[in-house]
Steps between C-alpha positions, in 0.01 A plus 500: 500500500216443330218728701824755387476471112132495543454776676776674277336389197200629565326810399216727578137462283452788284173690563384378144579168619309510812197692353503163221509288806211656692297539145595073457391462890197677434394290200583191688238621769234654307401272215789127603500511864112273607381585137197196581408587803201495651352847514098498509332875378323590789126664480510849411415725780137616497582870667560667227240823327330301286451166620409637851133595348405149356249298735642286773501190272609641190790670645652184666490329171678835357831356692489222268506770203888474371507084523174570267673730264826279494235178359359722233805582357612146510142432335626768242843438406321099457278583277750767261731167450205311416503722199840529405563106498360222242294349745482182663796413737751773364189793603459345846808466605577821378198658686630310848862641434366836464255482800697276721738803617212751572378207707807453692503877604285433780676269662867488379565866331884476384472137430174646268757684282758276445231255391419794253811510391537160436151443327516786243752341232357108524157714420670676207612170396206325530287768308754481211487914480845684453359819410385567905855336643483437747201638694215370327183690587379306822866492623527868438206510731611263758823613506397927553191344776779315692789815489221664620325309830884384535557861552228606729513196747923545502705816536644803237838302477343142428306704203776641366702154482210333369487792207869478405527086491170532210709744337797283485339201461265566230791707280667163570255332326443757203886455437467143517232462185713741311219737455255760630394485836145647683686541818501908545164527478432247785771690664391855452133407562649305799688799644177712477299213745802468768541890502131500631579252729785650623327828574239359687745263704664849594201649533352292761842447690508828543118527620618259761763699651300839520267260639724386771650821546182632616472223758820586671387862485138432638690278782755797555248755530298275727811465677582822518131612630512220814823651561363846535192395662707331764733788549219722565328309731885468675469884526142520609582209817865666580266820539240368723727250698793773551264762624303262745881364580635826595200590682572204718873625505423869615227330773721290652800702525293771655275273725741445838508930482142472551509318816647607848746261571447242282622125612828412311334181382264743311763728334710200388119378339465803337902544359400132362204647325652774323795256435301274295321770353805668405643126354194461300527822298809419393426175373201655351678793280812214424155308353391733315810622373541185330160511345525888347808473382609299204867526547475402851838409640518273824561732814831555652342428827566202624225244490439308839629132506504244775726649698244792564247239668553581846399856424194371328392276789590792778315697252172276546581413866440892540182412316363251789619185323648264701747341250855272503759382275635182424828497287674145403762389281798676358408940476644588194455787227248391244406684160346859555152386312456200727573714805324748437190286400552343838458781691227636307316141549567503921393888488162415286406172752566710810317780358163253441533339848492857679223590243299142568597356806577823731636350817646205396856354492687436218811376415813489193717250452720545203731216401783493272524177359717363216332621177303770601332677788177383760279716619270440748201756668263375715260657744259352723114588545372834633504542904037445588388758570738744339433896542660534152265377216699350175472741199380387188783494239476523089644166504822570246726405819494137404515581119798761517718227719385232193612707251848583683555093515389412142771765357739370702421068383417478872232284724238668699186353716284698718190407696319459832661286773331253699549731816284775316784697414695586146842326339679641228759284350730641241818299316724711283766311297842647476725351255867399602637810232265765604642456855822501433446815260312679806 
C-alpha cells in the first residue's frame, strides 16, 4: 500500500526543473566535484609556426614558456600588494594571498580560484581600504590571471561557472559593506579575457576535427585506391587465366577427334581435362565477381560441403592420385562455413601433393568429434625415379588453409613427416548451438 500512494503521489519534473537540476549537476562537476586535484600543466607543444624556427635548444626550453608566464604574474600581482599595504607583515601576507592562487594554477587550477576567492576580502581587510571593496589591486589581478589560465586549461562551461559565482559573490560582498562595490569592472574586464579564451578553445577543437577528418579521408581514399588497384589486377588475371583456360578447354575437347581410334583411357583423360578446366572458370568469374562488385550477394549456387568429397577425391583419382578416406565418429550436418572451409582445406592439400609429390599416395581422414571437426591429409614421399617432376608452387597453399582456420578459432599444423612425405592437420571447433542451429 505504500509503493501505491507513492507512486500515486508522485509527479513528473517540469522541464524548468530538470534544466535547474542539470545546471546544479553541472556546477557540482565543474568547479565542487575534485576541486584539489592534482592536475600538473603539461609543456607546451613546440610544433607550432613560431616556435618551430628557434634553435634546437631554445625551442625545448620554449615548452616551459606558459609555467614561465604563470611565475611572472605571480611575481606581479606580489609586488602591486606590496604597494597597496602598510608594510611589514600586513604587505607580505597580502603579496602571498595575491600570488599564492596564480601559483596554484599550475598544479591545482579550480582549487587556484576558490583560494582567490577566499583571499580577496581577508586582503581588503588587512589593507584597511573600503574604497576598492573588495578587490584590492593585486587581488583584482590575481583574481582576472586565475579566471583566465582556469579557463584555458578547463572547458567553455567551467568558464562560464567560474564567471557567474565572481559575479554573485563579489555583489555579495558589495551588499554586505553597505556601499559601492568595484565588482563590474573585474567582471566586464573578466568577460573580455574568457571570451578570448573561449574562441580559441573553439578554435582549436575545431582544428582538431578537420584535422581528423582528413585522416579518415586520406585512409578512405587510400582505401579506396588498393581497392581499385586490386580489382584491376582481378580483371587483368581473369583475362589471361580464362583465355589460357579455355584454350586448354577447346584442346582437349577436340584432341580424341584428332586421333584414329583413340584408347578409351585417353578420351576419359581428356573429358577430365576440359572438366577441370571448365570447373576452374567458374570459380574464377564467381572470384571475381565478388571482387568488382560492391553489392556482391552470395551465389544461389550451392557451395560444395563434405558431402561432395567423394566427387573431389574421384575428381583427383582421375588426376593420377592414388588417394582414400577415413571417416569416424558420428556423420552429422555441421555449420555451412565450417563445411565449406573443410572442403576447401582437403581440396587445397590434395591440390599441393599432386603439384609436389606427383605419384604419391595420400590419404583423408575426417573425424567428427564432440566439439568440432578433425581433419586429417597426409601423403607419403614421391615414387624414385618419378617421370613426373613436382611443380614449383607460389606457396599461398599453406597460407590460404591458415587463414580459413584462424577465422574459424580453429588449430592447424603442417609439416614434413619423418617418411619424407607432408601432414596437414586441421581442428575446427563447432559450438554445441551452432550445431544444433545447422
Amino acid at each position: 500500500m505504500n509503493d501505491t500512494s507513492q507512486t500515486q503521489h508522485y509527479k513528473p519534473r517540469s522541464p524548468e526543473g530538470r534544466a535547474a537540476a542539470d545546471a546544479l549537476r553541472g556546477l557540482r562537476q565543474d568547479l565542487f566535484h575534485e576541486a584539489f586535484a592534482y592536475r600538473p600543466l603539461p609543456p607546451m607543444g613546440t610544433e607550432g609556426p613560431l616556435v618551430r624556427r628557434l634553435p634546437g635548444g631554445l625551442r625545448e626550453r620554449a615548452g616551459w614558456l606558459p609555467h614561465a608566464v604563470v611565475v611572472a604574474a605571480a611575481l606581479f600581482a606580489l609586488l602591486l600588494a606590496g604597494t597597496t599595504g602598510t608594510g611589514g607583515l600586513d604587505s607580505l601576507a597580502m603579496g602571498a594571498l595575491a600570488a599564492g592562487p596564480i601559483l596554484l594554477t599550475l598544479v591545482r587550477p579550480v582549487g587556484a580560484f576558490w583560494l582567490s576567492m577566499a583571499a580577496t576580502p581577508v586582503c581588503a581587510v588587512l589593507a584597511g581600504e573600503w574604497y576598492d571593496w573588495p578587490w584590492l589591486p593585486a587581488n583584482f589581478f590575481a583574481h582576472l590571471v586565475v579566471l583566465t589560465v582556469v579557463a584555458a586549461r578547463t572547458r567553455p562551461r567551467t568558464a562560464a561557472w567560474m564567471w557567474l559565482v565572481t559575479a554573485a559573490y563579489g555583489t555579495a560582498l558589495g551588499g554586505a559593506r553597505g556601499f559601492g562595490s568595484n565588482t563590474p569592472p573585474l567582471l566586464f574586464v573578466s568577460a573580455l579575457a574568457l571570451l578570448v579564451v573561449t574562441v580559441r578553445h573553439t578554435r582549436r577543437q575545431a582544428q582538431q576535427e578537420v584535422t581528423a577528418q582528413q585522416t579518415v579521408t586520406a585512409q578512405e581514399r587510400s582505401r579506396r585506391t588498393l581497392l581499385e588497384e586490386r580489382t584491376t589486377i582481378a580483371r587483368e588475371l581473369h583475362d589471361v587465366v580464362a583465355h589460357h583456360m579455355s584454350v586448354v578447354a577447346i584442346q582437349a575437347e577436340a584432341a580424341p577427334y584428332r586421333v584414329e581410334n583413340p584408347p578409351p583411357e585417353l578420351e576419359a583423360a581428356f573429358a577430365t581435362i576440359r572438366e577441370n578446366a571448365v570447373a576452374a572458370l567458374t570459380e574464377l568469374r564467381r572470384v571475381l565477381g565478388v571482387v568488382r562488385a560492391a553489392d556482391y550477394e552470395v551465389p544461389e549456387a550451392p557451395q560444395p560441403t563434405l558431402a561432395d568429397l567423394d566427387g573431389l577425391l574421384a575428381n583427383v583419382r582421375d588426376a593420377g592420385l592414388d588417394v582414400g578416406k577415413t571417416v569416424t565418429g558420428a556423420v552429422r550436418e555441421l555449420p555451412q562455413g565450417v563445411e565449406l572451409s573443410a572442403y576447401r582445406i582437403v581440396q587445397e592439400a590434395l591440390s599441393n601433393t599432386l603439384r609436389h609429390a606427383p605419384g604419391a599416395r595420400a590419404s583423408v581422414e575426417v573425424g567428427y568429434v564432440l566439439g568440432g571437426l578433425g581433419l586429417r591429409i597426409v601423403n607419403g614421399p614421391p615414387p624414385q625415379p618419378s617421370l613426373v617432376k613436382p611443380s614449383p608452387g607460389a606457396g599461398h597453399g599453406i597460407t590460404g588453409m591458415r587463414e580459413r582456420v584462424g577465422m574459424l578459432d580453429g588449430e592447424m599444423t603442417a609439416g614434413a613427416t619423418a617418411e619424407g612425405g607432408y601432414e596437414v592437420t586441421v581442428f575446427l571447433p563447432v559450438a554445441r548451438a551452432a550445431e544444433d542451429a545447422s
